[in-house]
C-alpha positions in Angstrom: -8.6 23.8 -22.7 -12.3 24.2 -22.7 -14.3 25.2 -19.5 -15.7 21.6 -19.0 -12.1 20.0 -19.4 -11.0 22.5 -17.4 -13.5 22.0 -14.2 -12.9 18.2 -14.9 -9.1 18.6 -14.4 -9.6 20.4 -11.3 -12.3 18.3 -9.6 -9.9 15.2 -10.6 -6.9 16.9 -9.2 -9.1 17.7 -6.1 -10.8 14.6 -5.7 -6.8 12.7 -5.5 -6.1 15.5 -3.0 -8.8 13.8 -1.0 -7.6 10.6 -0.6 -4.3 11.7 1.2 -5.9 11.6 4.6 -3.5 9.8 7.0 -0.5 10.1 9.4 2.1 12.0 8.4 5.4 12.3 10.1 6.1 16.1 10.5 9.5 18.1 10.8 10.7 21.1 10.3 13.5 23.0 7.9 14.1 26.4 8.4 11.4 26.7 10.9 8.8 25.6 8.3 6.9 22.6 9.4 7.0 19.7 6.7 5.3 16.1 7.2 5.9 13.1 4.8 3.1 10.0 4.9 4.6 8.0 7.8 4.5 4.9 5.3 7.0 5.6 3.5 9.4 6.5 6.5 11.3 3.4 7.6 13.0 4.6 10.3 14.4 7.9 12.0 17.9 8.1 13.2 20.4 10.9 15.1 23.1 12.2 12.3 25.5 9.8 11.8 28.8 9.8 10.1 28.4 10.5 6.6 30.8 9.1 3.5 30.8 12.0 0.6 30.7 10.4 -2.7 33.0 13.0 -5.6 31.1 14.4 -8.2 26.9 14.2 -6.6 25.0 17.7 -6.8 25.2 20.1 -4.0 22.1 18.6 -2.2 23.6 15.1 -2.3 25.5 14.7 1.8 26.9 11.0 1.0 26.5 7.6 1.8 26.0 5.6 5.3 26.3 2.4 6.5 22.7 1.5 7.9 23.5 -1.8 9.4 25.4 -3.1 6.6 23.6 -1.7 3.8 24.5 1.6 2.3 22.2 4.4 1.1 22.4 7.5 0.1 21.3 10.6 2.6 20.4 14.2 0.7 20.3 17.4 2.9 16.8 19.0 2.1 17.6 22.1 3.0 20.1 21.7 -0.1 17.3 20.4 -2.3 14.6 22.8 -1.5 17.2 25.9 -2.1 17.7 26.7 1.9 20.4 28.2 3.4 22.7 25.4 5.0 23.1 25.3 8.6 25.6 23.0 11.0 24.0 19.8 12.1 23.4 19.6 16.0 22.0 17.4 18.3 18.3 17.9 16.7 19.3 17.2 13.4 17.7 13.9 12.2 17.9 11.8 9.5 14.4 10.2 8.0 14.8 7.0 6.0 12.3 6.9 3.3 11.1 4.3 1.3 11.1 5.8 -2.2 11.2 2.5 -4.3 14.5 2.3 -2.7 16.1 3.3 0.5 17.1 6.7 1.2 17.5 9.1 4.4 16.6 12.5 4.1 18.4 15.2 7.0 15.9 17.6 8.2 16.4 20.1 11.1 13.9 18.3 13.5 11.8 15.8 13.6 7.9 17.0 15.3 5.5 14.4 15.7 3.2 12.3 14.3 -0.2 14.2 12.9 -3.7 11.8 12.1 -4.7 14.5 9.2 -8.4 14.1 7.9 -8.5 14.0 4.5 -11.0 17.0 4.6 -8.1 19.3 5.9 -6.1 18.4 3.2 -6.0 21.1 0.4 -4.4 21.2 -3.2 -0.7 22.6 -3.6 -1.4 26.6 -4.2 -0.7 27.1 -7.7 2.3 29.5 -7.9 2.5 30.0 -11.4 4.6 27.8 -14.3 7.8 29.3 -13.4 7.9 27.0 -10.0 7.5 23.3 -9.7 5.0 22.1 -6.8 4.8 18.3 -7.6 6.5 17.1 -5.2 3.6 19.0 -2.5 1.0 16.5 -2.1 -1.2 19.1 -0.4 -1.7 21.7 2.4 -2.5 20.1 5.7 -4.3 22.3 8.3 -3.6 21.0 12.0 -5.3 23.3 14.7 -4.7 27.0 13.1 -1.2 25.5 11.7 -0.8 24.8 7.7 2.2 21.4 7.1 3.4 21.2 3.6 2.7 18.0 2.7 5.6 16.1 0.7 5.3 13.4 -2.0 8.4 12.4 -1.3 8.5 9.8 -4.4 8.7 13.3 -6.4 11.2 15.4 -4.2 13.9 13.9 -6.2 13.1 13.7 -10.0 13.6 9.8 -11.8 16.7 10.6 -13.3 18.0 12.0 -10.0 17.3 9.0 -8.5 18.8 6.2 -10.5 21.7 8.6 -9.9 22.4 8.1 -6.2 21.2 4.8 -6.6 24.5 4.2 -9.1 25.8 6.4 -6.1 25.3 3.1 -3.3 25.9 0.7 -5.9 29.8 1.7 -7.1 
């Protein structure tokens, strides 16, 4: 890629970084603050019973019943490679909106952050090796830095029509 391309790449991937300003539901995982756009979170609810489902990855916890609909609940901590830790009375699960219901567990849920679009910088680039699109950006709060999640992309496509066959057997 030429030098022009290049800068034109950048400013592009810069310029989509800068339209992310917004609320953003924060929470941590292994004491790392997180925050997802509050848009896409439907609702956020205290760990619940969950139904495993035979033969879903590692990361996948089960199914619950969320007033008489069932969706499927991933442990990101599992996803993102963590070290697993018992659920207590702090552990939360998010339901997302990811073009179809889904609840996320995370250790604990923070609070809601207004982040200016201007303290909003690109995923660090961390070389080919590791995969950062499912960061949106970096979001500086005070003299704090939140990971900012594109949720859509924390599971891949084909993961997802996978737990949703998961709901739907």
């Amino acid at each position: 890629m030429n030098a022009v391309a290049e800068t034109t790449d950048q400013q592009s991937k810069t310029e989509a970084v800068r339209d992310v300003g917004g609320k953003y539901l924060t929470f941590l995982l292994d004491n790392e603050e997180y925050g997802l756009e509050i848009l896409k979170v439907r609702e956020i609810i205290g760990i619940m019973d969950i139904t495993k489902v035979p033969q879903t990855p590692d990361y996948v916890e089960g199914v619950i019943n969320l007033r008489g609909r069932v969706i499927p609940v991933i442990d990101l901590r599992a996803k993102f490679g963590l070290t697993r830790t018992e659920y207590n009375e702090e552990t939360c699960i998010i339901v997302v909106d990811v073009g179809m219901m889904m609840g996320i567990i995370v250790d604990t849920v923070q609070e809601v952050h207004d982040i200016p679009a201007a303290n909003i910088e690109p995923p660090p680039k961390l070389g080919a090796a590791v995969d950062t699109d499912f960061i949106l950006g970096m979001g500086k709060v005070n003299n704090d830095v939140k990971i900012l999640l594109e949720i859509d992309r924390v599971l891949t496509s084909d993961e997802l029509v996978a737990l949703q066959d998961v709901t739907e057997s």
